[in-house]
C-alpha positions as CSV (number, residue, x, y, z in Angstrom):
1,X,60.5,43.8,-46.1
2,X,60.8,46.8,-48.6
3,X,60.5,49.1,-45.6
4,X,63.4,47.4,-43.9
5,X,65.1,47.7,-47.4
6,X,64.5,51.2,-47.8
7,X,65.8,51.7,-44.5
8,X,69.4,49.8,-45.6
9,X,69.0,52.0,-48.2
10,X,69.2,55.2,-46.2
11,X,71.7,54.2,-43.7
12,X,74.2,53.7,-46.8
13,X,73.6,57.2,-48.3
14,X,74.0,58.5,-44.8
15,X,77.2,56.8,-44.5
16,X,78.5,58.2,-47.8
17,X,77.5,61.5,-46.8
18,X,73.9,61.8,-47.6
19,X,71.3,63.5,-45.4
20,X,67.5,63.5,-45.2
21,X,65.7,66.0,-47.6
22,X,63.2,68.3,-45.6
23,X,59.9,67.5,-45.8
24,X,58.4,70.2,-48.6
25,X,61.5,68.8,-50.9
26,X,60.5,65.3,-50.0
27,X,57.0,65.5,-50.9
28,X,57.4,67.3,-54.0
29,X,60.2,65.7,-55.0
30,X,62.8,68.2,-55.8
31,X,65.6,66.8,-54.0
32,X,69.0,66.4,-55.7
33,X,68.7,62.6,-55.0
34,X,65.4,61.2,-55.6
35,X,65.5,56.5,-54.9
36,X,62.3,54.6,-55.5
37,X,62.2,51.3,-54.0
38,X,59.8,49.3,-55.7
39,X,57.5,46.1,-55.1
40,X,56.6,43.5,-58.6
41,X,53.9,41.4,-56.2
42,X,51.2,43.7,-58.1
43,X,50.5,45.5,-61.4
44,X,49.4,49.1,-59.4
45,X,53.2,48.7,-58.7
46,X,54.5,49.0,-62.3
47,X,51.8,51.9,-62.7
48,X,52.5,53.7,-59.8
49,X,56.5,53.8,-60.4
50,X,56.1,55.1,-64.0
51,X,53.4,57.4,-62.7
52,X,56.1,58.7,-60.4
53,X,58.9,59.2,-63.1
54,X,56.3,60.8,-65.6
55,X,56.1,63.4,-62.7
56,X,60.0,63.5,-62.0
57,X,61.0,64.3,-65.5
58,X,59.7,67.4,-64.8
59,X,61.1,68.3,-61.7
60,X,65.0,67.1,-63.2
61,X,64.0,69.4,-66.1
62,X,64.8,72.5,-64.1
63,X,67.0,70.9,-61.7
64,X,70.4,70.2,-62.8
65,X,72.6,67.7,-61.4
66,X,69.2,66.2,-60.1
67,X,69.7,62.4,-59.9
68,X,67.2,59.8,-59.9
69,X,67.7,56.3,-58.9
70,X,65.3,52.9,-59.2
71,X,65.9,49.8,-57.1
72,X,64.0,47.2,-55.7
73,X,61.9,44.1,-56.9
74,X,60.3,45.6,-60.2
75,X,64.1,47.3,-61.0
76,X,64.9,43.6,-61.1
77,X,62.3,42.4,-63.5
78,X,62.2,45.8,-66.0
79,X,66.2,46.1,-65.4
80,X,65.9,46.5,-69.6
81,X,62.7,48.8,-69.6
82,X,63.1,51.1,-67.3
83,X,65.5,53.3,-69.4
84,X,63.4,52.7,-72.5
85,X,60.3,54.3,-70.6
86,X,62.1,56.9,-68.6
87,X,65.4,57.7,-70.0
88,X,66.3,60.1,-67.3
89,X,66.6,57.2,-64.4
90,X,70.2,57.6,-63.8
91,X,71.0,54.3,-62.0
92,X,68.7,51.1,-61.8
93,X,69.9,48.7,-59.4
94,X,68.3,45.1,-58.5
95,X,67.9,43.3,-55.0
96,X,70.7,41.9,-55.1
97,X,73.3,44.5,-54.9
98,X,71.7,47.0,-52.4
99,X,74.9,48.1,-51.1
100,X,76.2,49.5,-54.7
101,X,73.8,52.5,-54.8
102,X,76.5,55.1,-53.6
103,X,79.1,54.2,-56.2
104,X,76.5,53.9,-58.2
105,X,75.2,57.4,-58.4
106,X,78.6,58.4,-57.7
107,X,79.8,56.5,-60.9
108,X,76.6,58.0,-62.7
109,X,77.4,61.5,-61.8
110,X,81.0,61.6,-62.8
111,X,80.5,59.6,-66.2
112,X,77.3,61.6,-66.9
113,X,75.3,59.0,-68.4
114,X,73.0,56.2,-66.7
115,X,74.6,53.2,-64.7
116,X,72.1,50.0,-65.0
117,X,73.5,47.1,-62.4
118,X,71.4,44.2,-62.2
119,X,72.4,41.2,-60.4
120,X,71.3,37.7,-60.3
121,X,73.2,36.5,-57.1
122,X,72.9,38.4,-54.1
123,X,76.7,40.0,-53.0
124,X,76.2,41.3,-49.3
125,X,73.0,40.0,-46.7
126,X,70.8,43.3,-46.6
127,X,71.4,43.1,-42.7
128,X,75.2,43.5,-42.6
129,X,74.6,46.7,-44.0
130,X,74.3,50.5,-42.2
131,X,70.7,51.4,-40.9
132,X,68.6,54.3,-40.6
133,X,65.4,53.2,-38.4
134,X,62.4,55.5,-38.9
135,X,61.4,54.4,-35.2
136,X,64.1,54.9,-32.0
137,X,62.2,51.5,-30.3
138,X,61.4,49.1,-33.1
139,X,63.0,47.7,-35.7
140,X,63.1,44.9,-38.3
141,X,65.6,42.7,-38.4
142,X,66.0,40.0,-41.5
143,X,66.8,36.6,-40.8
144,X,66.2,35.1,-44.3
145,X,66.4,36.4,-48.0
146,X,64.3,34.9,-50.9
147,X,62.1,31.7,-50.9
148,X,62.1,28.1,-51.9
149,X,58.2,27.7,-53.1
150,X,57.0,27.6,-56.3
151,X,53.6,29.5,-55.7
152,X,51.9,30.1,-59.5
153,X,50.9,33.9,-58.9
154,X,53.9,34.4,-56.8
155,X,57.0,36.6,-58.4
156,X,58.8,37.2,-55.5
157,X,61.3,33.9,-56.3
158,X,62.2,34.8,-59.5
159,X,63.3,38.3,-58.5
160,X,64.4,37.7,-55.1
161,X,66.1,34.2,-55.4
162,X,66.4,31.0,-53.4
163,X,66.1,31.3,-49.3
164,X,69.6,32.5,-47.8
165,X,69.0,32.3,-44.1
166,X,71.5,34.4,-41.9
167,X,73.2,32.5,-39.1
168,X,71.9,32.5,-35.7
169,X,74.5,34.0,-33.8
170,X,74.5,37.3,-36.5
171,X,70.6,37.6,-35.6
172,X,71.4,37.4,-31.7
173,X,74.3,39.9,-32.5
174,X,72.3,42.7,-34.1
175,X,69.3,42.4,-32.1
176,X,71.7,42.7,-29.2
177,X,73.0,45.5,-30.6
178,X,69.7,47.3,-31.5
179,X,68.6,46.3,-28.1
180,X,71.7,48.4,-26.5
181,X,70.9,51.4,-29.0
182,X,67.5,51.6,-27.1
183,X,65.1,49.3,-29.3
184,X,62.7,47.3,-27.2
185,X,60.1,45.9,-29.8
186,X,62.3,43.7,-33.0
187,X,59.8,41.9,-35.7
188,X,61.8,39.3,-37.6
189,X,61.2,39.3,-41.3
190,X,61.6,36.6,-44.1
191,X,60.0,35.3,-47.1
192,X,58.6,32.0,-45.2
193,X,60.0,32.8,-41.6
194,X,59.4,28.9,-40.5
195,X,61.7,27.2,-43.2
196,X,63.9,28.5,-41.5
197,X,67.4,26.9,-41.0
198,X,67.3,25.5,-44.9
199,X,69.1,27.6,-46.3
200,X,72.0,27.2,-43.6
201,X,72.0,23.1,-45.1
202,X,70.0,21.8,-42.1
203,X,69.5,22.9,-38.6
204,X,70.6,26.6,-37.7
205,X,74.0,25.8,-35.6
206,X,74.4,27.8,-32.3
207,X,71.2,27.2,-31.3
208,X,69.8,25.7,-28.1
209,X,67.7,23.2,-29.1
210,X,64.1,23.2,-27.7
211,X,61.5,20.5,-27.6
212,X,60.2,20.2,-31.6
213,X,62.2,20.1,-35.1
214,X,62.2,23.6,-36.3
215,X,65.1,25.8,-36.3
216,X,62.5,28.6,-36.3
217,X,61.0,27.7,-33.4
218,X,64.6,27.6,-31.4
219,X,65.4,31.0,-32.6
220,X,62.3,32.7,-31.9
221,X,63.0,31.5,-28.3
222,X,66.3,32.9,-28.5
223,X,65.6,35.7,-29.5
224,X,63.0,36.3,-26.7
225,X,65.4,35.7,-23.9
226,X,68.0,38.6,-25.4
227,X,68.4,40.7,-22.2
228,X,66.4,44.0,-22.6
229,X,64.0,43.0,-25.4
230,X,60.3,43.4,-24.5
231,X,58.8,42.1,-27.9
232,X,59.1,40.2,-30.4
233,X,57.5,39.6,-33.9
234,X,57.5,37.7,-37.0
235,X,56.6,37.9,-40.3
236,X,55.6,35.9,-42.3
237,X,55.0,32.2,-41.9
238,X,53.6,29.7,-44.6
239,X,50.8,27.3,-43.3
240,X,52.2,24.0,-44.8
241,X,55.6,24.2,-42.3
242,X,54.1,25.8,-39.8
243,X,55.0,23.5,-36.9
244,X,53.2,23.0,-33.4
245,X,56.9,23.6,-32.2
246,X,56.4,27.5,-32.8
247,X,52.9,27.7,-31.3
248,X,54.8,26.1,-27.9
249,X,57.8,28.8,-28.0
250,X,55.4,31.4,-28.9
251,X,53.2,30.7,-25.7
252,X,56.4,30.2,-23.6
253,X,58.3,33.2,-24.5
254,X,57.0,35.7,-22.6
255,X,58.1,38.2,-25.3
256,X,57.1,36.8,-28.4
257,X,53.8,38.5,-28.9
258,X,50.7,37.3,-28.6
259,X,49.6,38.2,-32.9
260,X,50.4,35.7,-36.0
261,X,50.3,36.4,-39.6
262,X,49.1,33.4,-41.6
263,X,48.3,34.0,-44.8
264,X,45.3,31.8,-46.6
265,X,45.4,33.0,-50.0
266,X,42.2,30.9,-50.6
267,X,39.7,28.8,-48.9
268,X,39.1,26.7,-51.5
269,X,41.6,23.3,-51.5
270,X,41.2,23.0,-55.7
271,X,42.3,26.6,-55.9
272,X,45.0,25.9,-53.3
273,X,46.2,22.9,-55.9
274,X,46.2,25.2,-58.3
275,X,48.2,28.4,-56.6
276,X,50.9,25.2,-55.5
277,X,50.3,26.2,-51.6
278,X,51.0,22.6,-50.2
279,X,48.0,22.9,-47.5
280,X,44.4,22.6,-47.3
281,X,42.1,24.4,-45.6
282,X,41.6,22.2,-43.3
283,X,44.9,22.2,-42.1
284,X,45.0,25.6,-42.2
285,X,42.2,25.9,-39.8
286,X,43.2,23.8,-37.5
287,X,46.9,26.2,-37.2
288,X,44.1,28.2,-36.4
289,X,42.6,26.2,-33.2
290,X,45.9,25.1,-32.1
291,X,47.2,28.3,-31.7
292,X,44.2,30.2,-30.2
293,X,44.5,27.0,-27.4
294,X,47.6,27.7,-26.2
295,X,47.5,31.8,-26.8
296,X,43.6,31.8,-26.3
297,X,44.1,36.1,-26.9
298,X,46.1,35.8,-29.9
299,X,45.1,38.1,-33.0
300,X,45.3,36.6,-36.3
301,X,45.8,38.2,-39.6
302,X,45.7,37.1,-43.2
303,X,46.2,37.5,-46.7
304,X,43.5,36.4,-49.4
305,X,43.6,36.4,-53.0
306,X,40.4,37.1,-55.1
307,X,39.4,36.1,-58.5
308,X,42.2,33.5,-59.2
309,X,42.3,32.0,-62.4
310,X,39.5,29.3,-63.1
311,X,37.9,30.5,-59.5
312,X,34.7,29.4,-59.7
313,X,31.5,30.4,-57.0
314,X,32.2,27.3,-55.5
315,X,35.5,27.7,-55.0
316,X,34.7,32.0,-53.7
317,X,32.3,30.4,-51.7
318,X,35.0,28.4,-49.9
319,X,36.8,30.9,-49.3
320,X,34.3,32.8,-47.8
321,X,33.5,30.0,-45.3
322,X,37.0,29.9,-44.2
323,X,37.6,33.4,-43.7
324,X,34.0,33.1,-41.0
325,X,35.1,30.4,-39.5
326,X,38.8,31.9,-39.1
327,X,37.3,34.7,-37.5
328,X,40.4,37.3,-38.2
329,X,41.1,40.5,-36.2
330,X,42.4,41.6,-39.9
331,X,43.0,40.8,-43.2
332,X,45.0,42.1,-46.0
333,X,43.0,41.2,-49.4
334,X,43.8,41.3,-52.8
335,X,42.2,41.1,-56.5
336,X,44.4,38.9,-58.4
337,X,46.8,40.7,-60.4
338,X,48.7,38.9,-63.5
339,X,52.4,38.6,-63.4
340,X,54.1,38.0,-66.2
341,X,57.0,35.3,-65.6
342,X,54.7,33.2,-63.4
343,X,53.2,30.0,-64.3
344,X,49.5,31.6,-63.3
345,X,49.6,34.6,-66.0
346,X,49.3,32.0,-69.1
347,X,46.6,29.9,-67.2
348,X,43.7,29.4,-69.0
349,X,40.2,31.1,-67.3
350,X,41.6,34.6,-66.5
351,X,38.4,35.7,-64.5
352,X,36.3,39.4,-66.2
353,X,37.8,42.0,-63.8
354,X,33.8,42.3,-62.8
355,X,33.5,38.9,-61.4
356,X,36.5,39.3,-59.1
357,X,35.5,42.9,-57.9
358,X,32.2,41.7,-56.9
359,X,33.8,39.5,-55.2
360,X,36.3,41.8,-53.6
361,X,33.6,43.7,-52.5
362,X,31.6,40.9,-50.6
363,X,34.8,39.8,-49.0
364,X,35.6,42.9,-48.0
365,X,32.3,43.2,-46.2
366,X,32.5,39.8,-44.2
367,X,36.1,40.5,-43.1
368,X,35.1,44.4,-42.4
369,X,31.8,42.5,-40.4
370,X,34.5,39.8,-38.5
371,X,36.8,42.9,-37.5
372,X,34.4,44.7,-36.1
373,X,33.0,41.7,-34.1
374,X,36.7,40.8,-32.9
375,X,37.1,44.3,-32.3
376,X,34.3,45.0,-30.1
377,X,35.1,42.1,-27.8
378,X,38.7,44.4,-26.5
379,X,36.4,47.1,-25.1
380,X,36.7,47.0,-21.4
381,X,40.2,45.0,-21.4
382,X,43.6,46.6,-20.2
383,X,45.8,46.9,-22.9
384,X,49.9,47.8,-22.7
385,X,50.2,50.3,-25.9
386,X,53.9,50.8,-27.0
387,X,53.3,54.4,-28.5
388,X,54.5,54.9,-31.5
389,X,56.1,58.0,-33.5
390,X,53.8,58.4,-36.5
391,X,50.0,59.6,-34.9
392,X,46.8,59.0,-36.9
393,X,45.2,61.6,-38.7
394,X,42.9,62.8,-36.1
395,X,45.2,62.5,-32.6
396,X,47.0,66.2,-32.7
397,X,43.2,67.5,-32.7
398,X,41.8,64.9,-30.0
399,X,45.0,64.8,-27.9
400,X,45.8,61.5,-28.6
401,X,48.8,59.0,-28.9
402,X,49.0,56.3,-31.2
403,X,50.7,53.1,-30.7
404,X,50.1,48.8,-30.7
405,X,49.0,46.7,-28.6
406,X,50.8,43.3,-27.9
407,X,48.3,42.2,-29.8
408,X,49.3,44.4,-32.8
409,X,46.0,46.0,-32.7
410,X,46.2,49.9,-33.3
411,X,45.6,51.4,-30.1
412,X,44.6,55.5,-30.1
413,X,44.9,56.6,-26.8
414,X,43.0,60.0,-25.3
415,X,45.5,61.3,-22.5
416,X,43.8,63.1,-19.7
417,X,42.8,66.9,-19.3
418,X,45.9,68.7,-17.6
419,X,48.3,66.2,-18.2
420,X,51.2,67.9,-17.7
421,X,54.4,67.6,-20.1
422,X,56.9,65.6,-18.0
423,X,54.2,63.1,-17.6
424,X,53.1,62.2,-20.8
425,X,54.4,59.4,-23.1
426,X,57.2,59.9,-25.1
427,X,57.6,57.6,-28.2
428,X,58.8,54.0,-27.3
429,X,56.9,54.4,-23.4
430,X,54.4,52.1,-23.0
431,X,50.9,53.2,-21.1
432,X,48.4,50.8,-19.7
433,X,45.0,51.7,-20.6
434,X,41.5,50.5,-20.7
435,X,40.0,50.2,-24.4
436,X,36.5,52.2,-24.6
437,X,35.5,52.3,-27.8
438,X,36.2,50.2,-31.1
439,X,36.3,50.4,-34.7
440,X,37.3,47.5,-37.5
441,X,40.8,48.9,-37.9
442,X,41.9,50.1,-34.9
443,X,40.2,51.0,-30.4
444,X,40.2,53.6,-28.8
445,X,41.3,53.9,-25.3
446,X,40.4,57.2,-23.7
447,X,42.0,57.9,-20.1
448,X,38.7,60.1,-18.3
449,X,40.3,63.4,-16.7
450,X,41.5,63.0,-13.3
451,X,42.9,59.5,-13.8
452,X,46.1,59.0,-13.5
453,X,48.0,57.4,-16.3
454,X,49.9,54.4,-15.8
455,X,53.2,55.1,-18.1
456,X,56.5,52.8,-17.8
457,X,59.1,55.2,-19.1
458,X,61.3,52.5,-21.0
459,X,64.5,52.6,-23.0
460,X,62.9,53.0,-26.5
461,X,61.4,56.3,-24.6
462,X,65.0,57.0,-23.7
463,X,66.7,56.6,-27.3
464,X,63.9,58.5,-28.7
465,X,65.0,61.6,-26.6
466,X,68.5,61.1,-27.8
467,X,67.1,61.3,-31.0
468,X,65.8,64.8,-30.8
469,X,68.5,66.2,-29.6
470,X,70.8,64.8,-31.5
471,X,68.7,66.2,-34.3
472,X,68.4,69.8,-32.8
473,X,72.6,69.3,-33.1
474,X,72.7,68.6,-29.7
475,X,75.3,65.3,-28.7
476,X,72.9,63.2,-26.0
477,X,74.9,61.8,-23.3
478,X,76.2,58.2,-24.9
479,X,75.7,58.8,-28.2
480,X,78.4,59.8,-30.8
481,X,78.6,63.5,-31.5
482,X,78.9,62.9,-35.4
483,X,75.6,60.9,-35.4
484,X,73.6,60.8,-32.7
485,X,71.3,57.8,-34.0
486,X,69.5,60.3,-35.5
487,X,67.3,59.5,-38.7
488,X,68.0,59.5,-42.3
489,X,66.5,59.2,-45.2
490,X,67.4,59.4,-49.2
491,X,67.9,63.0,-50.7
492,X,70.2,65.6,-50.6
493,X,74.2,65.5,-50.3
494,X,75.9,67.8,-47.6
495,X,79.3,68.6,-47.1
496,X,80.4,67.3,-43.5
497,X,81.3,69.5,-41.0
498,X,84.3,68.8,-39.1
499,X,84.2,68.8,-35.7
500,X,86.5,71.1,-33.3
């Protein structure tokens, strides 16, 4: 979600006359506009943005006219301490008013002196706003803002606010729209993706409805039927309104992919009382069974919290039982970190950072033990890989793509000897390969020389071409001359060039 923020973000400096930074300025960060979005879920967050400023002050030293901005999640909570640490922020702005940053710096730059906008309502849905997609064939698109739970360790509510849920025909509009600028791949993001319809004031109207109770459900099967989508995602769900209603449109939807993010948070059902997660493990697991009965190949991911307050080796123990018996393809797992302004940071029984790293450590072991397992089980299967833009760090030297599976498992894919240009992938293609080798994180699927590669040249391959041209100044046939689709990002302000 603070991708897809950061995203909005660039799309509106772009629109106000912004361009991307090249990439030495960008990583050193001397470009005349510098915008940190930030995340409050942990403390490394906090340390990491100051961390950055301490290094910025610097760079602004012997920059004039330099501007720095800070936004997201932790510009909401520190809206009062952010000056006070780093004086030379020139514009903090909250979640809630996204769209201001251009007036913002704007307004900074011509009253020479720091703007701070915080806001406790949100003005303008994040999706009604311009977009600058790092990929040409996916994209996220937001169909709720903020959340209705009252989870103890759990900031996101306070900063973010209650669930606003977009209407049903504006998410069928702008994935119809993304699908006709070339995107074949949308994940659909919100705080707790199955509630929903709630924050419409009941059931989400325009909707066909299906066989269960959940608006959720209904969309996702709208979504999947949008002419020219090939997959679809979500992200994330919360276990205690997870409905069997969304495990039947997932399975019927030919497009909504086989992969489900359900986050645990703990195995233990006192702990779970504790964190105010209205499940138990039991229930959890049987999401778990139900779901891998009617999408028997589906991969499932997690989240898991470590070292709790009051979690005894009892309650770890738990935990670890779960996560075995759950049997993820992945997990994403955390020590707990203490938030001030939730109800867990003045709980008694703050566990000795010791205790929870051991912990960590032997979690980190079973899960890294499970993945491997789950892994090793894809070797010898046909996969369909979308391939993505970004490579991994060893694929310009092995000759390899990089994309996911419909499983969302990272594929690495070894094209064969002699391939020749016109016949290789191009970003947003998809390739049918057999996996041969596997690893926790991610398979390999190396193509032996002489076989042919089975590529389907789609229309994310198609908008990524546009791309690069459009970037090399060169209008694409069907795009706009002025823009291309090209990508932005935040930095430095250019003068626009009219057009003969």
């Amino acid at each position: 979600m603070n991708a897809h923020d950061s995203e909005r973000l660039a799309g509106l400096l772009e629109d106000a006359g912004y361009s991307r930074a090249d990439d030495e300025a960008g990583r050193s960060g001397e470009a005349d506009v510098v915008v940190l979005n930030t995340c409050a879920v942990r403390e490394n967050a906090d340390n990491r943005l100051y961390g950055n400023l301490g290094h910025l002050a610097s760079v602004k030293a012997r920059r004039p006219g330099m501007q720095i901005a800070v936004g997201g999640c932790l510009a909401q909570k520190d809206r009062d301490v952010i000056l006070a640490k780093a004086p030379w922020v020139d514009v903090v702005f909250g979640t809630h008013n996204t769209h201001a940053l251009p007036a913002l710096l704007e307004r900074s730059r011509v009253q020479a002196e720091a703007q701070v906008e915080v806001l406790e309502e949100l003005e303008v849905f994040p999706s009604t706003l311009p977009q600058a997609r790092e990929s040409a064939a996916s994209a996220w698109v937001s169909i709720s803002v903020g959340c209705n739970n009252t989870c103890t360790f759990c900031i996101v509510p306070a900063l973010r606010g209650k669930e606003k849920d977009r209407r049903p025909g504006d998410v069928l509009a702008e994935v119809e729209a993304l699908v006709a600028d070339g995107v074949v791949e949308v994940t659909l993001l919100g705080q707790n993706v199955n509630s929903y319809g709630t924050g419409l004031g009941g059931f989400g109207e325009g909707l066909e409805r299906g066989r269960g109770n959940s608006a959720f459900a209904d969309l996702l099967r709208a979504v999947g039927r949008v002419d020219g989508i090939e997959r679809v995602r979500f992200t994330s769900p919360h276990p205690a309104m997870f409905t069997d209603d969304v495990i039947t449109a997932m399975a019927e939807t030919p497009t909504v992919m086989p992969q489900l993010h359900m986050p645990l948070q703990s195995g233990s059902d006192r702990v779970l009382r504790a964190m105010r997660r209205s499940y138990r493990s039991e229930r959890f697991l049987g999401i778990l069974d139900r779901v891998r009965a009617q999408i028997p190949d589906a991969a499932i991911s997690t989240d898991v919290i470590v070292g709790f307050p009051g979690e005894t080796e009892e309650d770890f123990a738990e935990t670890l039982r779960v996560v075995e018996a759950s049997r993820f393809a992945s997990a994403f797992t955390f020590q707990y970190s203490q938030r001030p302004g939730t109800p867990a940071a003045t709980m008694p029984d703050q566990l000795p950072k010791a205790v929870v790293q051991e912990r960590y450590e032997r979690l980190i072991a079973l899960q890294e033990r499970i993945s491997e397992s789950e892994a090793a089980l894809q070797v010898g299967r046909e996969v369909e890989v979308l391939v993505a833009e970004a490579k991994g760090k060893k694929d310009g030297a092995s000759q390899r793509v990089s994309g996911r599976a419909r499983d969302n498992r990272l594929v690495h894919v070894g094209l064969p000897d002699g391939l020749a240009e016109a016949d290789r992938p191009r970003p947003g293609d998809a390739v049918t390969v057999r996996v041969t080798q596997s690893a926790p994180h991610h398979l390999v699927a190396d193509v032996p020389a002489g076989t042919p590669l089975a590529v389907r040249r789609t229309r994310g391959g198609d908008a990524y071409d546009r791309r690069q041209l459009a970037s090399c100044g060169v209008p694409a046939q069907g795009s706009g001359a002025s823009t291309g689709g090209r990508t932005v990002g935040l930095g430095l302000p250019t003068l626009r060039v009219p057009v003969a």
